[in-house]
PyMOL CGO cylinders between C-alpha atoms (Angstrom):
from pymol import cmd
from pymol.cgo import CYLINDER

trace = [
    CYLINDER, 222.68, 180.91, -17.55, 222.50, 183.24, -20.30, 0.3, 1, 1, 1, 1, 1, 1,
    CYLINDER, 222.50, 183.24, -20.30, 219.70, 182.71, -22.59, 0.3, 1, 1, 1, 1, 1, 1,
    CYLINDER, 219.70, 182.71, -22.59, 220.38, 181.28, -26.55, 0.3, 1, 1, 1, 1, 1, 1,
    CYLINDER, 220.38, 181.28, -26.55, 218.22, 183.67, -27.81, 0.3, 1, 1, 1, 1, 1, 1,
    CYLINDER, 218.22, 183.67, -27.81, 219.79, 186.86, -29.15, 0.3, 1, 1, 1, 1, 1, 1,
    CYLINDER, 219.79, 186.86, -29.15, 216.93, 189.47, -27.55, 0.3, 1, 1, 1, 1, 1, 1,
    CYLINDER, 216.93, 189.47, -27.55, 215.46, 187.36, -24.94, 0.3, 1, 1, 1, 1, 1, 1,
    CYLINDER, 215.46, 187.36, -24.94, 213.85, 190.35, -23.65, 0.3, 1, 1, 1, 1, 1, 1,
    CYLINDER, 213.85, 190.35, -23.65, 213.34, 192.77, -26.88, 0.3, 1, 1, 1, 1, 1, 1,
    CYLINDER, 213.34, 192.77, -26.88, 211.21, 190.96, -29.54, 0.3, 1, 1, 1, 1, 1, 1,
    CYLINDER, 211.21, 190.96, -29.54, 211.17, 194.19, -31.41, 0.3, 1, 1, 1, 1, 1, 1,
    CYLINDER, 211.17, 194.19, -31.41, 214.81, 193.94, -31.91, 0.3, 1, 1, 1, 1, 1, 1,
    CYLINDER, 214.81, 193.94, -31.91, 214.51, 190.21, -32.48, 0.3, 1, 1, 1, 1, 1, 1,
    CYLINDER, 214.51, 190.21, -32.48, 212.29, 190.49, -35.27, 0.3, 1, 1, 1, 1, 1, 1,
    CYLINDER, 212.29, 190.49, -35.27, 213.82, 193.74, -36.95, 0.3, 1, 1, 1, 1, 1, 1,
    CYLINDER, 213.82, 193.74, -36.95, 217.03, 190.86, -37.10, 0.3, 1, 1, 1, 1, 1, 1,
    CYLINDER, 217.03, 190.86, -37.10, 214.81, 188.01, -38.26, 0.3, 1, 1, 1, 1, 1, 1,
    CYLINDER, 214.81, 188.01, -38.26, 213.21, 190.20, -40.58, 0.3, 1, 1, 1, 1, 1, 1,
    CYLINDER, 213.21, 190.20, -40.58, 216.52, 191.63, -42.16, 0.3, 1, 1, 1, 1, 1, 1,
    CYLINDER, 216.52, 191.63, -42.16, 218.27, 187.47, -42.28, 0.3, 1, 1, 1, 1, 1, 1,
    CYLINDER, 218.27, 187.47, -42.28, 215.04, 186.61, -43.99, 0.3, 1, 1, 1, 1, 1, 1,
    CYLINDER, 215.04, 186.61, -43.99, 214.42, 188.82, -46.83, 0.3, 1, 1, 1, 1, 1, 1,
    CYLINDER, 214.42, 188.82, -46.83, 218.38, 188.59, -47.30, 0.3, 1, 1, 1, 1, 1, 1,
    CYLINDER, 218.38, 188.59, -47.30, 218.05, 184.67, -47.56, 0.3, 1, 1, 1, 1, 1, 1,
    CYLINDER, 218.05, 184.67, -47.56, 214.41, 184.98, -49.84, 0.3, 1, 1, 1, 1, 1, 1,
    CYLINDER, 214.41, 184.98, -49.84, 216.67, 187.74, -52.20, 0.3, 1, 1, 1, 1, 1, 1,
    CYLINDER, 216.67, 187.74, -52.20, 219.74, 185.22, -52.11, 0.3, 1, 1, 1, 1, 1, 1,
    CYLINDER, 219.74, 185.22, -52.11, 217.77, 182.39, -53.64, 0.3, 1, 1, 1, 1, 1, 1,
    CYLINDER, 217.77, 182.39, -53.64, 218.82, 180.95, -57.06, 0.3, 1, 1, 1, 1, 1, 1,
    CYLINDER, 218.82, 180.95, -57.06, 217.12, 181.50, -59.77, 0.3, 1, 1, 1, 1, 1, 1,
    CYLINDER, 217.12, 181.50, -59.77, 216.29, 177.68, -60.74, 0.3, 1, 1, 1, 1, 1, 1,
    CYLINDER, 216.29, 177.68, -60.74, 215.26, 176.64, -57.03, 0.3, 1, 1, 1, 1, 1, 1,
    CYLINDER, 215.26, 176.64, -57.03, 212.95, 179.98, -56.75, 0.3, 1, 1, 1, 1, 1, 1,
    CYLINDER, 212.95, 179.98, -56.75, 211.54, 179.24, -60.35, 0.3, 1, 1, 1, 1, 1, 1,
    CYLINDER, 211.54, 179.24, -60.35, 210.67, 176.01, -58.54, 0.3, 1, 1, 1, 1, 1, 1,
    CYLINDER, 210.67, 176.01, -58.54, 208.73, 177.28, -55.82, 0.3, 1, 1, 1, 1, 1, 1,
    CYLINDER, 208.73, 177.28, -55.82, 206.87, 179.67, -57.27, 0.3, 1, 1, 1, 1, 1, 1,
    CYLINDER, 206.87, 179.67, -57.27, 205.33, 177.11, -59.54, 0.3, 1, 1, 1, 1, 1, 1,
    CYLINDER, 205.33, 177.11, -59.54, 204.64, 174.71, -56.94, 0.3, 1, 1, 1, 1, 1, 1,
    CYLINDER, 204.64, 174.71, -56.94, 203.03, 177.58, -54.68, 0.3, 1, 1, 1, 1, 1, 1,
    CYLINDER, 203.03, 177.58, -54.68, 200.95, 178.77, -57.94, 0.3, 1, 1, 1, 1, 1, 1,
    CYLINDER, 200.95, 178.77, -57.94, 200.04, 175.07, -58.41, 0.3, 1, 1, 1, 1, 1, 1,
    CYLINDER, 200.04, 175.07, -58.41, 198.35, 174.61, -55.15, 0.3, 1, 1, 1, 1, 1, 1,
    CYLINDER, 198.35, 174.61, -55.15, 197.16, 177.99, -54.70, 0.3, 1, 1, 1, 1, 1, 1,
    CYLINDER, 197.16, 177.99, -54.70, 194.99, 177.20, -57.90, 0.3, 1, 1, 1, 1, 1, 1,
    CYLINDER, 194.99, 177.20, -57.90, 194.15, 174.07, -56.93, 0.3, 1, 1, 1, 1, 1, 1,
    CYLINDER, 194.15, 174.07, -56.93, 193.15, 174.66, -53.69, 0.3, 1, 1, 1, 1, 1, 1,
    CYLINDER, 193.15, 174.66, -53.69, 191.72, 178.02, -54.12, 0.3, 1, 1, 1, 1, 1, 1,
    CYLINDER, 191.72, 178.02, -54.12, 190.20, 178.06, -57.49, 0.3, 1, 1, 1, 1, 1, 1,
    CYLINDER, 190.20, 178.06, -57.49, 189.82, 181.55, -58.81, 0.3, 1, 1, 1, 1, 1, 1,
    CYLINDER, 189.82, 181.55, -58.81, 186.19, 181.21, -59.91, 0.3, 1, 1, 1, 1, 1, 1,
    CYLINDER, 186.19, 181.21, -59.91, 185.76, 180.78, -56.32, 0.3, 1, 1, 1, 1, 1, 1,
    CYLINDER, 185.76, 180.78, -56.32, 186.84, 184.64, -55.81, 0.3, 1, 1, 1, 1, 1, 1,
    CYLINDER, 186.84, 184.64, -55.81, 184.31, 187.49, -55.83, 0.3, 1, 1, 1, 1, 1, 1,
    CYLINDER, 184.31, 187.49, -55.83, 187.16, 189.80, -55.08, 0.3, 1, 1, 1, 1, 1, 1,
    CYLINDER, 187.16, 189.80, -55.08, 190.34, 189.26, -53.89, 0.3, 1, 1, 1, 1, 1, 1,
    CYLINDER, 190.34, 189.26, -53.89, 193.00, 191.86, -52.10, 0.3, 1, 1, 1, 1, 1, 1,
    CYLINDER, 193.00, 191.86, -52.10, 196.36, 190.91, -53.49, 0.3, 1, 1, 1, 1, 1, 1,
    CYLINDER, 196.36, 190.91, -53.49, 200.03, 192.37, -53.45, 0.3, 1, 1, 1, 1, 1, 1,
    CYLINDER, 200.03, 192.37, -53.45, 202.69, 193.75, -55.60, 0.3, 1, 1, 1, 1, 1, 1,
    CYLINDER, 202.69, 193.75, -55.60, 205.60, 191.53, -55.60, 0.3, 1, 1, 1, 1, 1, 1,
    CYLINDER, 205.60, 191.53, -55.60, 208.53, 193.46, -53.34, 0.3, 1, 1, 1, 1, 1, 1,
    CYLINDER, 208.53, 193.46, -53.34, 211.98, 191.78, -52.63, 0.3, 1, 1, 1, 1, 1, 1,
    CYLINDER, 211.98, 191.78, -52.63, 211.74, 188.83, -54.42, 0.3, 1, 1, 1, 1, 1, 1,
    CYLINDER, 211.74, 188.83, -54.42, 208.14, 187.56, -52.97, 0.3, 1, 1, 1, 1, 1, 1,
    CYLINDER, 208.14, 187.56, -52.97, 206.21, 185.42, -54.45, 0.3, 1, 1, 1, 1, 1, 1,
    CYLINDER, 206.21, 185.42, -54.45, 204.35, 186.65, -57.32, 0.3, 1, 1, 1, 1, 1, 1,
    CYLINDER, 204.35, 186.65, -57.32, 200.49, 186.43, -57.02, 0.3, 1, 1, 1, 1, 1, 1,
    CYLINDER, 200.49, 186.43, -57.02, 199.74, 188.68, -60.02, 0.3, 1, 1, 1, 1, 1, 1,
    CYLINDER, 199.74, 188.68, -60.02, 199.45, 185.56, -62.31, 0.3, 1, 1, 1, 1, 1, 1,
    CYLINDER, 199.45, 185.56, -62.31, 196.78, 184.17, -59.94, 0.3, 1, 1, 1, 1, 1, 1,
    CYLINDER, 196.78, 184.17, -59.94, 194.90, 188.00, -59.80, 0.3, 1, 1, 1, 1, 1, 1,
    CYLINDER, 194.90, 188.00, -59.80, 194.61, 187.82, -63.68, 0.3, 1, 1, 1, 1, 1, 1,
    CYLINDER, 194.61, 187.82, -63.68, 193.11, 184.22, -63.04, 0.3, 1, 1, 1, 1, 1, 1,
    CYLINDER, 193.11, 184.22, -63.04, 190.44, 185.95, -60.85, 0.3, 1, 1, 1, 1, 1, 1,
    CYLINDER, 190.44, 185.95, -60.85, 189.76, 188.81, -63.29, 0.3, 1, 1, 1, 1, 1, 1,
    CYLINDER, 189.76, 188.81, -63.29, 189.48, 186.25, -66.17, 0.3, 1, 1, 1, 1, 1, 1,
    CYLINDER, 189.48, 186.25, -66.17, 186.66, 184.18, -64.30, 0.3, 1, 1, 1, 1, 1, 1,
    CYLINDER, 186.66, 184.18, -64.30, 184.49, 187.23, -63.38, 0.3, 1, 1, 1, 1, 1, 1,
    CYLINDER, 184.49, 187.23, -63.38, 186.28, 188.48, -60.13, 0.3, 1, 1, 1, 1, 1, 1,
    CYLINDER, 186.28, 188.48, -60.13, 187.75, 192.01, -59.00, 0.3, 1, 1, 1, 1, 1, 1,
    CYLINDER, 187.75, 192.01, -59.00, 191.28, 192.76, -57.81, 0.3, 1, 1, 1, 1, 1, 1,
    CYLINDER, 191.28, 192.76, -57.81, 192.10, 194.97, -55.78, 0.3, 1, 1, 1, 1, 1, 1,
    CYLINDER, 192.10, 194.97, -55.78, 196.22, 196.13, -54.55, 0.3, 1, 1, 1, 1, 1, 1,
    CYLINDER, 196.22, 196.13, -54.55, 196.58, 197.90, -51.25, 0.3, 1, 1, 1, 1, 1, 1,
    CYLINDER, 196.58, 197.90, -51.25, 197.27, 201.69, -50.94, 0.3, 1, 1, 1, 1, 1, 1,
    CYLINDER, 197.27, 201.69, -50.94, 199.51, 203.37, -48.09, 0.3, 1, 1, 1, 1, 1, 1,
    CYLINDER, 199.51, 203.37, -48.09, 197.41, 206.27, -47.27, 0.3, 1, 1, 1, 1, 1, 1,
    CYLINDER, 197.41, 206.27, -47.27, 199.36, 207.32, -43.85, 0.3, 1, 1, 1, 1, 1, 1,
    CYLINDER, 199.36, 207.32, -43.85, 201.50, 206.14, -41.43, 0.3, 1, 1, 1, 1, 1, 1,
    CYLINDER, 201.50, 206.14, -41.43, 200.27, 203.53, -39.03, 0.3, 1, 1, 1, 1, 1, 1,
    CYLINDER, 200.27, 203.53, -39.03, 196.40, 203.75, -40.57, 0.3, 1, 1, 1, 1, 1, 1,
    CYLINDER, 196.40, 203.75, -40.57, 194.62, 200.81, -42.42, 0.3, 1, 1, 1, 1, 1, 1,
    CYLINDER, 194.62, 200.81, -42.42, 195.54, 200.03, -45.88, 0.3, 1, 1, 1, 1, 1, 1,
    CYLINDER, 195.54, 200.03, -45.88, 192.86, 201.14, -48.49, 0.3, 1, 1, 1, 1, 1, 1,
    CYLINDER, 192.86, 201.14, -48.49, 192.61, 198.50, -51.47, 0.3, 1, 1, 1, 1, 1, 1,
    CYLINDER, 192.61, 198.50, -51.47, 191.83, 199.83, -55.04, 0.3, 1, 1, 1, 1, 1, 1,
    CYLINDER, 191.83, 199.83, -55.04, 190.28, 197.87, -57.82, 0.3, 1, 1, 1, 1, 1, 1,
    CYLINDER, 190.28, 197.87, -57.82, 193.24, 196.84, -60.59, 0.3, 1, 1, 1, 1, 1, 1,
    CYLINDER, 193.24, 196.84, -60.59, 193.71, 195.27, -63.51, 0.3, 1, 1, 1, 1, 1, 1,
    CYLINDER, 193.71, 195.27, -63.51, 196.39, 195.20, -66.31, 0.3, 1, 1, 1, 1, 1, 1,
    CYLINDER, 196.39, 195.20, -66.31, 195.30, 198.21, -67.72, 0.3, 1, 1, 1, 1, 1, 1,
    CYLINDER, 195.30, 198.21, -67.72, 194.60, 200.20, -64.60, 0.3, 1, 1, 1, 1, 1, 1,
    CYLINDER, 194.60, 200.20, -64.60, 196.93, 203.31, -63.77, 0.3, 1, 1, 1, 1, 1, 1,
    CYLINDER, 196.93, 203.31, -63.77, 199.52, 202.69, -61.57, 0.3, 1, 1, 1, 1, 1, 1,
    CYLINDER, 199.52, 202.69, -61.57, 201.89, 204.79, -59.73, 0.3, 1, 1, 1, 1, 1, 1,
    CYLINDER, 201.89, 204.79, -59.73, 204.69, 204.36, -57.35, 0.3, 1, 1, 1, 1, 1, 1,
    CYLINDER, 204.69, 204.36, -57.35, 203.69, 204.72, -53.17, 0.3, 1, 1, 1, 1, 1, 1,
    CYLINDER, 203.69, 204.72, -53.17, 205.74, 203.56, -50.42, 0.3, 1, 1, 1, 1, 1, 1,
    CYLINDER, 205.74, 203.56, -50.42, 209.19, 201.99, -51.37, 0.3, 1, 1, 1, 1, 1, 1,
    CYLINDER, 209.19, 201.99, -51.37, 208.04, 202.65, -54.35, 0.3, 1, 1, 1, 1, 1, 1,
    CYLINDER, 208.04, 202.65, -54.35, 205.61, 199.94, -54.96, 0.3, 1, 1, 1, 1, 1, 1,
    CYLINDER, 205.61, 199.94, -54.96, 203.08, 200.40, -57.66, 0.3, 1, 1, 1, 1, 1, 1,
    CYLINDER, 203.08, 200.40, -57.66, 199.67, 200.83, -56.95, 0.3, 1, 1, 1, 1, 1, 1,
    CYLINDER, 199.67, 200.83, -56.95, 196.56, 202.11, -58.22, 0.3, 1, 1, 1, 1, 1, 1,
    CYLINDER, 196.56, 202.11, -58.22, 196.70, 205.98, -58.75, 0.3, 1, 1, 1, 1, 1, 1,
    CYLINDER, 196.70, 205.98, -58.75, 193.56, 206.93, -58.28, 0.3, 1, 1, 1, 1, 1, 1,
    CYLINDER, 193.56, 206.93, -58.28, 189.77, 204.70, -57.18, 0.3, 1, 1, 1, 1, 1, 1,
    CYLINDER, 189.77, 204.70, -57.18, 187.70, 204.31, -54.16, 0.3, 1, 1, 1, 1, 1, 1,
    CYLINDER, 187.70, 204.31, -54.16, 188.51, 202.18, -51.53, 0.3, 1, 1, 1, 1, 1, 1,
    CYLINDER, 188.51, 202.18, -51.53, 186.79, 199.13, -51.64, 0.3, 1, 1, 1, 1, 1, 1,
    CYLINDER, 186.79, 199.13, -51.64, 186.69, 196.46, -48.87, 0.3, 1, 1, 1, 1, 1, 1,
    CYLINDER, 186.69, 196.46, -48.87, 187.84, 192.35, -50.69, 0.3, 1, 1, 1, 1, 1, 1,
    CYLINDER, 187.84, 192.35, -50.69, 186.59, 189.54, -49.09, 0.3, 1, 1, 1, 1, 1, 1,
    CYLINDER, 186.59, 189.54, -49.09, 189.60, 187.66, -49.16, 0.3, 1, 1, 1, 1, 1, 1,
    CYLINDER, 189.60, 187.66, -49.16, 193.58, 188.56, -49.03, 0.3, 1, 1, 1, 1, 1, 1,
    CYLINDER, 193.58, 188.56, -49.03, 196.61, 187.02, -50.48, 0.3, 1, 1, 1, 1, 1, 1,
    CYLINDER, 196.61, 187.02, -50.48, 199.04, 188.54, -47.47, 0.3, 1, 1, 1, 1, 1, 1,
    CYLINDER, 199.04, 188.54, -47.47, 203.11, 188.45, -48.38, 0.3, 1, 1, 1, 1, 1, 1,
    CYLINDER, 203.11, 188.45, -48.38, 204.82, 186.77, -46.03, 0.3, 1, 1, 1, 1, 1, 1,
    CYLINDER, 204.82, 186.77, -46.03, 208.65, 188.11, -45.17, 0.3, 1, 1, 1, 1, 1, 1,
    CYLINDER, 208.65, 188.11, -45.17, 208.05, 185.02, -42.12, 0.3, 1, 1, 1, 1, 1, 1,
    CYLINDER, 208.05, 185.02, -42.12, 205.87, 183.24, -40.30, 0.3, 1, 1, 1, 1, 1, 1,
    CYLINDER, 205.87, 183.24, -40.30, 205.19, 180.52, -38.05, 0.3, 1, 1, 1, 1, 1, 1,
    CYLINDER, 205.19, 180.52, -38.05, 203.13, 177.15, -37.25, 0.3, 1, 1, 1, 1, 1, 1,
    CYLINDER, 203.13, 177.15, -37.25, 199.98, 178.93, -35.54, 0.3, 1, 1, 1, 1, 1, 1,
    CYLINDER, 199.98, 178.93, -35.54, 199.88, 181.50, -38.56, 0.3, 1, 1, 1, 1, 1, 1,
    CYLINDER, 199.88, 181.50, -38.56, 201.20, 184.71, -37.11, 0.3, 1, 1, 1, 1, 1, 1,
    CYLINDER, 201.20, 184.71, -37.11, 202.77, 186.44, -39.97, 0.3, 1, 1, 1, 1, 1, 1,
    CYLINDER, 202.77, 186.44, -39.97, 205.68, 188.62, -39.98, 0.3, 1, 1, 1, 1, 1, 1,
    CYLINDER, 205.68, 188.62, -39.98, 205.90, 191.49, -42.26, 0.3, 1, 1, 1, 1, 1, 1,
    CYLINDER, 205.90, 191.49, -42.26, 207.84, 194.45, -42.97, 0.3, 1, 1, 1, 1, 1, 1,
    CYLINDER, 207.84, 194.45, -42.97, 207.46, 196.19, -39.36, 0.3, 1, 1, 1, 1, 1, 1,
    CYLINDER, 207.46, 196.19, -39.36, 205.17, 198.82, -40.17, 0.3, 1, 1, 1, 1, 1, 1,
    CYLINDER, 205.17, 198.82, -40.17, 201.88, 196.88, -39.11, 0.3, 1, 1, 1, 1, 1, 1,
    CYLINDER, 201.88, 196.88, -39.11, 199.87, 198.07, -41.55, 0.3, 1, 1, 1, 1, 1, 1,
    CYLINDER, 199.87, 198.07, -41.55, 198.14, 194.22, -42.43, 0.3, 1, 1, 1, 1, 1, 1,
    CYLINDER, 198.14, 194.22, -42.43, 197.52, 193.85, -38.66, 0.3, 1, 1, 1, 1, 1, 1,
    CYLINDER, 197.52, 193.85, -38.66, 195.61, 197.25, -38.98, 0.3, 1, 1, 1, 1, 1, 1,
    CYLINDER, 195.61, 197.25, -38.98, 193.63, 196.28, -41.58, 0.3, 1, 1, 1, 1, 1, 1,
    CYLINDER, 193.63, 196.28, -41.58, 192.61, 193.21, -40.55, 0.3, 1, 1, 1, 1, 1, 1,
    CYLINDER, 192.61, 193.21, -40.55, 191.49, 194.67, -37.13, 0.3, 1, 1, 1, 1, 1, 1,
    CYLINDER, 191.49, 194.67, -37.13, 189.85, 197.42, -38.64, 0.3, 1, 1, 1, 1, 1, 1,
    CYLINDER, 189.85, 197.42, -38.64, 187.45, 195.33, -40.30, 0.3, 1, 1, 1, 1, 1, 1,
    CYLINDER, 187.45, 195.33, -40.30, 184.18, 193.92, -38.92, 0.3, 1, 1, 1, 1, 1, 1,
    CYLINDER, 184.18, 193.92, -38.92, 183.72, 191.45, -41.50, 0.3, 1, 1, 1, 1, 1, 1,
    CYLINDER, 183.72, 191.45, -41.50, 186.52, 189.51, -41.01, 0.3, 1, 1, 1, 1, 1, 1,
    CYLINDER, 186.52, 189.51, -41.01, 187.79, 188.57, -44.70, 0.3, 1, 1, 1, 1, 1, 1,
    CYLINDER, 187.79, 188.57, -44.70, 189.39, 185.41, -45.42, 0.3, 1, 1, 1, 1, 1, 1,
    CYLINDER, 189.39, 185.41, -45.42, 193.36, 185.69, -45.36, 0.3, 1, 1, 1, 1, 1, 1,
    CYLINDER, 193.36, 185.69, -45.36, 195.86, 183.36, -46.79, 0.3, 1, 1, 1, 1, 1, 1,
    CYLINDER, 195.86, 183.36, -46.79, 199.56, 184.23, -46.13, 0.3, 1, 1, 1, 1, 1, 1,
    CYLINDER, 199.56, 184.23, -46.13, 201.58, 183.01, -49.31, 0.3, 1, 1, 1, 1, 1, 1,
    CYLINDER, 201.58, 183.01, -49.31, 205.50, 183.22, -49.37, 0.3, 1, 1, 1, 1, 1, 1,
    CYLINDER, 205.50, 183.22, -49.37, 207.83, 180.55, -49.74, 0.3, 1, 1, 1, 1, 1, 1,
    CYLINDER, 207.83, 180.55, -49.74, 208.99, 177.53, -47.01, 0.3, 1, 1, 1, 1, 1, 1,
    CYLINDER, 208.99, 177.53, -47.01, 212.55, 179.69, -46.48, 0.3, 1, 1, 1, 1, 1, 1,
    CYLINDER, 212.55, 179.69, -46.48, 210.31, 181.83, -43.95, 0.3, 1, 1, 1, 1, 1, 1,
    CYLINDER, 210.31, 181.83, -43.95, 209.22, 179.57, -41.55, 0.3, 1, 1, 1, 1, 1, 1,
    CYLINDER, 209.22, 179.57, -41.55, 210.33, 180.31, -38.14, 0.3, 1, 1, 1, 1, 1, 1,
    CYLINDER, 210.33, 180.31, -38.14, 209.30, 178.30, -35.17, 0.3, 1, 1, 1, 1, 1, 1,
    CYLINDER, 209.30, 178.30, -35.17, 207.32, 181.34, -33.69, 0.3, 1, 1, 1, 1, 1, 1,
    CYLINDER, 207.32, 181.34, -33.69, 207.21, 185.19, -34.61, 0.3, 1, 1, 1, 1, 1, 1,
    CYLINDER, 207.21, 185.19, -34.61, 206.95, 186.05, -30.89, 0.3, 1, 1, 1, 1, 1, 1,
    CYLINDER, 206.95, 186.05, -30.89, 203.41, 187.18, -31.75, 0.3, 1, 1, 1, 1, 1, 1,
    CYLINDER, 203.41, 187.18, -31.75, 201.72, 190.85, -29.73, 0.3, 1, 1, 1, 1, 1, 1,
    CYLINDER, 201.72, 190.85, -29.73, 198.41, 190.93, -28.50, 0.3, 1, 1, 1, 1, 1, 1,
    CYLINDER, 198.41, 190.93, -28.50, 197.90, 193.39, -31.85, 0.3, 1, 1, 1, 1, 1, 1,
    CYLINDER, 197.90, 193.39, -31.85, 199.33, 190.39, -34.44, 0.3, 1, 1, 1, 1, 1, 1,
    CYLINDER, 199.33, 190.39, -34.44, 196.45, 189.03, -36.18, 0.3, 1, 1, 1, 1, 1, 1,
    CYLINDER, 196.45, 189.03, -36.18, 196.83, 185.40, -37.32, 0.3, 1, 1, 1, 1, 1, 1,
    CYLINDER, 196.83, 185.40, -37.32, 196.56, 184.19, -41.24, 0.3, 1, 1, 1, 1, 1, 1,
    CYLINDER, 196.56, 184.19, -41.24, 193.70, 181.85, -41.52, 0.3, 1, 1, 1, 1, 1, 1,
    CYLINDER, 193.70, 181.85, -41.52, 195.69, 179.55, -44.26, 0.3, 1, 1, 1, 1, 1, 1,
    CYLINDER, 195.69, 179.55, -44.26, 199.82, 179.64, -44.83, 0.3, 1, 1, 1, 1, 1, 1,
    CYLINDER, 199.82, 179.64, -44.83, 200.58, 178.31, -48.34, 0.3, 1, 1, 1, 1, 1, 1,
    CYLINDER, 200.58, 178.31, -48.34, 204.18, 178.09, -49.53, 0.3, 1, 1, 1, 1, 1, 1,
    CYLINDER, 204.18, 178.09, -49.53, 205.89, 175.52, -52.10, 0.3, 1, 1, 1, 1, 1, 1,
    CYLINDER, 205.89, 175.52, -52.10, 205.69, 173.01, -49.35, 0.3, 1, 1, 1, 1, 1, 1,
    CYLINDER, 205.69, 173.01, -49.35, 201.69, 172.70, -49.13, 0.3, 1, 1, 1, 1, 1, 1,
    CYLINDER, 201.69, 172.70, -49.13, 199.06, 174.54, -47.79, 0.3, 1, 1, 1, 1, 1, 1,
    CYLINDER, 199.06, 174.54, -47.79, 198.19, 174.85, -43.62, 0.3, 1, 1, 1, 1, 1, 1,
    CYLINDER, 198.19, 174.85, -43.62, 195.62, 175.66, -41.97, 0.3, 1, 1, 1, 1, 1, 1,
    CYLINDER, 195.62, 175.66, -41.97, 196.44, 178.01, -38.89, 0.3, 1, 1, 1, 1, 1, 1,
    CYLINDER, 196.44, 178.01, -38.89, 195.66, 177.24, -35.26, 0.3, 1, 1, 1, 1, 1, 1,
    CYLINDER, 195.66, 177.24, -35.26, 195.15, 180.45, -34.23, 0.3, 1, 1, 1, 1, 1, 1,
    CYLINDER, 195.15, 180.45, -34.23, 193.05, 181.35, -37.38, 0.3, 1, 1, 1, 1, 1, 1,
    CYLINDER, 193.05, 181.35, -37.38, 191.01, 178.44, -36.29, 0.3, 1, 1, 1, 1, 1, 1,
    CYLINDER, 191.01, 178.44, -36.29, 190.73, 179.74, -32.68, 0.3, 1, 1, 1, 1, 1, 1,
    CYLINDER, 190.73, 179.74, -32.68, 190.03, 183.44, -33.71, 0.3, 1, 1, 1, 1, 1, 1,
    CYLINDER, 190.03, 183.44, -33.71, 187.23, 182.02, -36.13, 0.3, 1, 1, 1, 1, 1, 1,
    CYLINDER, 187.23, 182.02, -36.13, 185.43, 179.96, -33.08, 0.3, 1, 1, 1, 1, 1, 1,
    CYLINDER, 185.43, 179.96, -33.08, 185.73, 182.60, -30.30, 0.3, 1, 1, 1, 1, 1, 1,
]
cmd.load_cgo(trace, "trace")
């Protein structure tokens, strides 16, 4: 019997198609419902993770209609933390992050998403991660090119990483690789989770 799912065999090609249906469906939203769930993920984000509580925080800028964290970054840099965006460098390398603020230079880097021009690297002890989808244990799946997963693996001080994006995304499993590294926390408009395989990676 033929199986049901598309690429039973090819979860590259299954996720490049999840991947393309989801950021078509997050882009599709209406403008009312999205308003919505922004302010219900920016809600408990604030309540849950107060920004006081941030030293420094790695965040995004906001590509394809993702949720916005920029909002909460400013609430960081108002209570005495640093922000820092991430910085394509090379292909399939870690990220670097750069310090930001408002009034920090920007200029355009790959698909022309702002980031800092110029700064040294630094190292935040905690990420916002986008999410394009994800699923119940907390694998996240981005835009293909791996560079989070990098990142993540790269460092020996595991930071703290909360995968924000909105409850369209949720797929009942990513197919996750032995190189996918699971979110610690998944927060969309729908509440916050803790992830099972955050928890498992944390106790091994």
């Amino acid at each position: 019997m033929a199986s049901a799912e598309p690429y039973p065999d090819d979860w590259r090609a299954w996720r490049k198609a999840e991947r393309a249906r989801l950021i078509a469906a997050r882009q599709a939203m209406a403008d009312a419902p999205r308003k919505a769930a922004t302010a219900a993920i920016t809600e408990q984000l604030t309540a849950r993770f107060a920004p006081g509580g941030f030293a420094s925080l790695g965040v995004y800028w906001p590509f394809r209609r993702e949720y916005d964290p920029l909002p909460f970054a400013r609430a960081v840099l108002a209570a005495g933390g640093w922000v820092a965006l991430p910085v394509v460098v090379a292909p399939r390398t870690p990220l670097d992050f750069r310090a930001w603020t408002p009034e920090t230079k920007m200029e355009a880097g790959v698909w022309n998403i702002p980031h800092p021009a110029q700064g040294p690297a630094t190292a935040p002890a905690a990420f916002l991660a986008p999410l394009v989808g994800f699923d119940d244990e907390g694998y996240r799946l981005g835009y293909g090119a791996g560079y989070y997963d990098r990142t993540l693996a790269a460092r020996a001080d595991r930071p703290l990483v909360i995968g924000v994006g909105f409850e369209l995304s949720r797929l009942p499993t990513i197919r996750p690789q032995p190189h996918d590294v699971p979110m610690d926390y998944i927060l969309t408009e729908a509440g916050l989770t803790a992830s099972p395989a955050g928890a498992r990676r944390r106790a091994a």
